[in-house]
N, C-alpha and C positions, 0 to 999 in steps of 0.2 A: 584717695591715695591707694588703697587697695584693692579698688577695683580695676585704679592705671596698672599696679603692680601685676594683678593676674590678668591682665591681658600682653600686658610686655612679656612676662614667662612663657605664656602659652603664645606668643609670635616667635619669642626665643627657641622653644624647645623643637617648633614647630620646621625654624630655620633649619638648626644643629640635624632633625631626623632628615632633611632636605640634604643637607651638606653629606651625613653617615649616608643618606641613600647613593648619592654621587660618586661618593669613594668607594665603595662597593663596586659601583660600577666599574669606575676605574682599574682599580682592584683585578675585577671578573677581566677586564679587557686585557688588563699587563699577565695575566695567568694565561690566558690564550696564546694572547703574545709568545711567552714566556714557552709554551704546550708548540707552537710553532717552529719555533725557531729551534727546538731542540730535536723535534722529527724534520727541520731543517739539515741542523747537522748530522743528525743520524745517516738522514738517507746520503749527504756529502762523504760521510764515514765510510761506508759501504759501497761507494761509487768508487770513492779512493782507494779503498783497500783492493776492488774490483779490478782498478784500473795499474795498480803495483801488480799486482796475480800478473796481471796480463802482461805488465812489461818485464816481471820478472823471470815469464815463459820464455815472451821473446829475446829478453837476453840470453837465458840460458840455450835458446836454440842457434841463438849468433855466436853465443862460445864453442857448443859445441861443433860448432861448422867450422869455425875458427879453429878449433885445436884439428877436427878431421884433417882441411886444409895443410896446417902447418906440418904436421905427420905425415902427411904424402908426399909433400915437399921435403922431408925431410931433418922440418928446422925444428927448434925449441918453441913453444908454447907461452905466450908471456899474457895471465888476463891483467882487467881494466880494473880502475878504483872503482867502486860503487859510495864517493862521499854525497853527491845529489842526493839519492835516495834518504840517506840520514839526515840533509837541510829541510825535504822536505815534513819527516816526520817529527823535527824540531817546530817549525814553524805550526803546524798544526798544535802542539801538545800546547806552545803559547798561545795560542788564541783562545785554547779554550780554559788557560788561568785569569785572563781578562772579561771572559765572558762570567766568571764564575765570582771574581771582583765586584762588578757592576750590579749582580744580584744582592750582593751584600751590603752597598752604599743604600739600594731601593726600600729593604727592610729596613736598616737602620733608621732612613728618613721618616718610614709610614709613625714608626715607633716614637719621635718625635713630634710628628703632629695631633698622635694623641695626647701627647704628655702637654700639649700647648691649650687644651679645652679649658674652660673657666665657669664660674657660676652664673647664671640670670642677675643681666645688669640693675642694679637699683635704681629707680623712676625717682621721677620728684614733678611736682606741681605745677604751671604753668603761672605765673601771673593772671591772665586771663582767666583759667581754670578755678585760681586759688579767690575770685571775683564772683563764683558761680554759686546760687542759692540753694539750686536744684540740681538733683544728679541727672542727666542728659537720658533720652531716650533713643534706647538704641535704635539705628534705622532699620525698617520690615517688624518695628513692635509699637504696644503704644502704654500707657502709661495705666494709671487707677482706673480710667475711665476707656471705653470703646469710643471709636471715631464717632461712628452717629450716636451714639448717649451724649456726649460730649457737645454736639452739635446742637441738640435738643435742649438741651439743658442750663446751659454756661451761661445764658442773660441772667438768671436766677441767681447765680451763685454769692452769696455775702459770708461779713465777718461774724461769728457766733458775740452776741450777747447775754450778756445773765439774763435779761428780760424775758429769754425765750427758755429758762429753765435752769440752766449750769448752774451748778456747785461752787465752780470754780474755774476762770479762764488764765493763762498763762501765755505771754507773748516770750518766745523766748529768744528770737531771733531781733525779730526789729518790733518797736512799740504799735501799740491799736492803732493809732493814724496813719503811721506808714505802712502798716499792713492795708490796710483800708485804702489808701492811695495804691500802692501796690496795686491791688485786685479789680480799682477803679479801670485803673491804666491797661492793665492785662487784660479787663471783659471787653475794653472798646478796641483792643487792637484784633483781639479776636473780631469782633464783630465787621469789621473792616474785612477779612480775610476769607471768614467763613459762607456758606450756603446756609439759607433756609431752608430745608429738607422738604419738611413737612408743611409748609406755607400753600394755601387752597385758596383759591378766589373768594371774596366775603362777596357776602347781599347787596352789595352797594355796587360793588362791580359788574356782577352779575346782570340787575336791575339795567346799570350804563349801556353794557353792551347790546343787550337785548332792545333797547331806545336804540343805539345808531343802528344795528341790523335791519331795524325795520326801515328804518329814514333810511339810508344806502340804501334801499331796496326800492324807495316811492321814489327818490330824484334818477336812479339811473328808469324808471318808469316814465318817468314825467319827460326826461332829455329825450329819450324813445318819441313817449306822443307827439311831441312839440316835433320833432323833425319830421315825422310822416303825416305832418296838419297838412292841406293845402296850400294854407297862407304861406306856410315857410317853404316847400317848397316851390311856390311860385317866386318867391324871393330866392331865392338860390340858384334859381333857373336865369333871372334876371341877372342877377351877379357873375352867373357864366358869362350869358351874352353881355355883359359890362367890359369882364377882362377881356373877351375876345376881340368887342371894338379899338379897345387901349392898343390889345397887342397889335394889331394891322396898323391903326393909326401912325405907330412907334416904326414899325416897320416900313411905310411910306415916308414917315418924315415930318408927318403932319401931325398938329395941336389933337390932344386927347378929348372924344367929350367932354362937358363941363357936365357935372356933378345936378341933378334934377333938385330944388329944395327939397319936396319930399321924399326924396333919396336918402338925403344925410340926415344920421342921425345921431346927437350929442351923445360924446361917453356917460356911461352910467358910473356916479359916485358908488363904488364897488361898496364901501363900508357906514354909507349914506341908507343901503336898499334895508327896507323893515321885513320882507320876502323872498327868499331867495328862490323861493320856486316863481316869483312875476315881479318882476321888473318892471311891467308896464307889456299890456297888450297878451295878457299869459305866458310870456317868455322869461323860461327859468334864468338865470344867472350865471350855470351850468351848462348853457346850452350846448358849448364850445367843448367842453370838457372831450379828448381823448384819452383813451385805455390808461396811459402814463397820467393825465392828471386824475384821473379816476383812483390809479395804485398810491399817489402820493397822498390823497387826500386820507385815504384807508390808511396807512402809515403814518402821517398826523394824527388820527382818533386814536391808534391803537399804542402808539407812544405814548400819548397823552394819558389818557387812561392807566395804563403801568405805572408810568408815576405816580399819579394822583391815590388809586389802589392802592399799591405798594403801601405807600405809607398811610394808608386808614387800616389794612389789614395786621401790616407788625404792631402798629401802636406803639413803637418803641421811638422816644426819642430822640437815641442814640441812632438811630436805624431809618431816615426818613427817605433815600434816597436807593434809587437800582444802582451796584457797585457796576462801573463799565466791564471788570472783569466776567460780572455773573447775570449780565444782562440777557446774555442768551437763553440763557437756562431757567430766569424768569417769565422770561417771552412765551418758552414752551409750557410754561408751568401754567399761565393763562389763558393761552390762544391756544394750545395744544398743537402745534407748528411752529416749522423752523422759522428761525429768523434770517436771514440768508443775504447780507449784502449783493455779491454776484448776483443776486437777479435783479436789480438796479443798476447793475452796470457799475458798482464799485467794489474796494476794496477790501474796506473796513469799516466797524462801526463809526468811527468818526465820517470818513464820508460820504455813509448813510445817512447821520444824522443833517448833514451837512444841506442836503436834499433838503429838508425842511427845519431850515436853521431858522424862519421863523416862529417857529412854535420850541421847536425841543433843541438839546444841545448837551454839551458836558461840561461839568465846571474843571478849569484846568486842574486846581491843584489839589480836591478830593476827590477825582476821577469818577464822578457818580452821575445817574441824568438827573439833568434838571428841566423846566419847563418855565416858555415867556407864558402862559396862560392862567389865569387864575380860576380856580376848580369851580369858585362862589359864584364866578362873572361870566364865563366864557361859555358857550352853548353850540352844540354841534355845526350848525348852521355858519357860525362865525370861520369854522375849517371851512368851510366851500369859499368862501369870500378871501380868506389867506391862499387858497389855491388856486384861485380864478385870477386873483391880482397878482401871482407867479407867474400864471401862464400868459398874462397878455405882457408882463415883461419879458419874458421869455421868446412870445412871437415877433416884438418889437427887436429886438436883438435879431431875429432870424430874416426876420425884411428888412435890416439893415447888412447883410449879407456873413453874418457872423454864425456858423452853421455848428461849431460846439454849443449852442445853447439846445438842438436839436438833442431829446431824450430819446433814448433804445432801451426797455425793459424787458424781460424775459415773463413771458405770462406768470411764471412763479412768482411775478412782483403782488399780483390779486390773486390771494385766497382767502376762503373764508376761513373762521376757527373749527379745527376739526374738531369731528364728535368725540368722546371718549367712550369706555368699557363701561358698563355697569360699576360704580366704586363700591368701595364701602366707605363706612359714614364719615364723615369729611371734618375739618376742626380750621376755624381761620385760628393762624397764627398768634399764639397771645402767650409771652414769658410768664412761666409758673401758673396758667389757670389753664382749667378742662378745656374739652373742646365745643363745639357748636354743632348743629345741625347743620347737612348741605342743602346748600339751594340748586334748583334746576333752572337753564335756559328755559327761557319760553319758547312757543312755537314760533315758525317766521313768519312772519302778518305784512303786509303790502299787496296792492296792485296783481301781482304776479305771482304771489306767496314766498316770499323770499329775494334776497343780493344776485343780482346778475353777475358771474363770474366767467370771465375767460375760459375753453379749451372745453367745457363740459364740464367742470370741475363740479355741478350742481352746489345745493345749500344744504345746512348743517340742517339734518334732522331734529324736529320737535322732542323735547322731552330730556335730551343728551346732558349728563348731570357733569358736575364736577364731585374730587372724591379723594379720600387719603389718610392719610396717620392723624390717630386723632392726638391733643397735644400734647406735651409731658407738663406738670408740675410743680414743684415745690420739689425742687432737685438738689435745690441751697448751694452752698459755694467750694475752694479752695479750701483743700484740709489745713486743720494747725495744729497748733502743741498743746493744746489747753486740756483739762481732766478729757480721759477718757474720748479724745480726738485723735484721729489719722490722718495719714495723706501730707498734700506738699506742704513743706515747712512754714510755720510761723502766719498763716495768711485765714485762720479763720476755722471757724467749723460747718458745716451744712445745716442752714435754716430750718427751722421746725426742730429744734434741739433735740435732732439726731445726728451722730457723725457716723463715721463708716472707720 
């Protein structure tokens, strides 16, 4: 209440010196006014008085002519009334006791509305307000704690027990369990909201990515070899001269070759194959694969992976999932690149994910990713077979003349993960304990030595670490009232029985 009260004063006083500046103003303006209109009448005065001179001449030169006249003639002399002249010096002398009125009503008023000034209104509480546990933090400041201490710290936070030293705890606002529920509810809404700052890729990650780097690396290898065999291009070549018969055929009128037995050949059980680099006959599985299903498959791993990550690095959990909010910003935190919808040709993360709604997705009503995959079960190799069986539904759609299923990708859709700086020493994510040693990418190993990427974009140099704040803690919780405790009311002391 007194903090409402000295803020309603100082918006009061603040008004009132607003309103005093105004009338000042005012004031200054009516005084010019005022400075105006009186070298108004002046100069009127002097014109006037100018302008009697003058007609007073000119009378006296017409009397005189007039009397000359009547003396020559003989006659008597008779002058004029001069009463005009005295209406006109009346009327002036009135005007200016009404001008002098009117200055007198002005004063009077000003006089008036100071005497109507009053004291700083008295506040009172809000319902709402008079609801509130915690005094509100003002906007552009923050509270006990800084934005990223706060951030680093807050999983940690709990309610002080004697077990960890106290003398003596005091609940004085609401009892141990509702503080305790309290502070439950308050860490997980925070944790909802907030970034993990300081979160670094763990060895597990690490170890994953460096495994598909290489595999990317041997199948777009192998899709290579396999198309510039002989075998396959003499089958290719064949298939030209196929369509070409069809189309004349169709053209003429006439029935299509018929189909040679050793021609056809049954579809392949996509998730039947135990190799996806041979199918039969050393032909990958992938063989078909374009740029676009190439970028979607790399977008299947590398979701995939986020997720599964994510949650072995926080180990929290309350925390097991990427917030769709702060997806981006994890993305970059591991891949060290953007994430960038538009070069997929969409919108928005949803539908991006949307692209490979069989693997990854968002649960509607805790807005977080999720994954059809199981981390225990599911093995790189199983994304080429989810992406091959996209693409022949895909094509089947487009030789039925339905041309939206046709993808356009922006080569930005294939990159690799960029290298970073030199860090310093790196900490996976872990509430209230040290940090860890970093691990380094391996070198890229394959066929080629590395992922073959669109535009020249090359591969991520050997050795390229990850790196960052190492962890915070034992930062303990929400201050309370108990002996010798600070901070926000009623909710606890800081673990390690210390308070602040």
């Amino acid at each position: 209440l007194k903090e409402k009260q000295e803020k309603s004063d100082t918006l009061w006083r603040a008004k009132k010196a607003e309103e005093k500046k105004k009338k000042d103003m005012e004031q200054r303006a009516k005084q010019l006014m005022e400075a105006k209109r009186k070298s108004e009448e002046l100069r009127k005065k002097q014109a006037e008085e100018a302008r009697k001179k003058a007609a007073a001449a000119a009378a006296a030169k017409k009397k005189a002519e007039a009397k000359k006249k009547a003396e020559e003639a003989g006659e008597e002399y008779v002058s004029e009334p001069e009463e005009e002249a005295k209406d006109d010096v009346k009327d002036e002398d009135a005007k200016m006791e009404d001008a002098k009125e009117d200055e007198k009503k002005d004063e009077k008023k000003d006089e008036m509305e100071v005497e109507e000034e009053t004291e700083p209104p008295q506040v009172e509480l809000t319902e709402e307000e008079q609801k509130l546990w915690f005094r509100p933090v003002p906007t552009g400041t923050y509270g006990d704690l800084a934005p990223a201490v706060l951030s680093q710290s807050f999983g940690s936070f709990t309610v002080p027990e004697k077990s960890e030293g106290f003398d003596e705890i005091k609940f004085e606002w609401q009892g141990e369990e509702a503080s305790k529920d309290y502070l439950r509810k308050w860490v997980l809404e925070k944790k909802k909201t907030s970034r993990i700052e300081d979160l670094q890729p763990g060895e597990w990650f690490q170890e994953k990515l460096k495994e598909w780097m290489k595999l990317f690396s041997e199948w777009q290898t192998k899709q290579k070899v396999f198309k510039n065999s002989p075998a396959q291009k003499e089958k290719e070549a064949a298939a030209r001269k196929k369509a070409e018969a069809i189309k004349k055929a169709a053209e003429a009128g006439e029935e299509p070759p018929e189909d040679d037995e050793e021609d056809v050949q049954p579809d392949v059980d996509i998730f039947a194959v135990e190799d996806v680099c041979n199918v039969g006959n050393d032909e990958p599985l992938f063989k078909d694969f374009a740029f676009e299903d190439w970028a979607l498959l790399q977008l299947r791993c590398e979701l995939y992976l986020l997720q599964v990550a994510f949650k072995k690095d926080v180990k929290d959990p309350d925390r097991e999932s990427v917030p769709e909010a702060h997806a981006a910003f994890y993305y970059q935190k591991y891949y060290r690149k953007q994430l960038t919808p538009k070069a997929f040709n969409v919108n928005s993360l949803a539908e991006l994910t949307g692209l490979v709604k069989d693997s990854i997705g968002w649960d509607p009503e805790e807005k977080v990713l999720t994954t059809l995959l199981d981390e225990e079960q599911e093995d790189f190799p199983h994304l080429v077979k989810l992406t091959e069986d996209q693409r022949r539904d895909r094509q089947r759609r487009i030789d039925a003349g339905d041309e939206t299923a046709r993808l356009k990708f922006s080569t930005l859709a294939l990159q690799p993960p960029s290298a970073s700086k030199v860090p310093t020493p790196a900490a996976t994510y872990r509430p209230g304990m040290g940090s860890v040693a970093p691990k380094q990418w391996g070198a890229p190993t394959g066929p080629m030595g590395g992922a073959i990427y669109p535009g020249g974009m090359g591969m991520r140099p050997a050795g390229a670490t990850y790196g960052g704040m190492g962890g915070m803690g034992g930062m303990g919780g929400m201050g309370g009232m108990g002996s010798g405790m600070g901070g926000m009311g009623g909710m606890g002391g800081w673990k390690g029985g210390k308070g602040w």
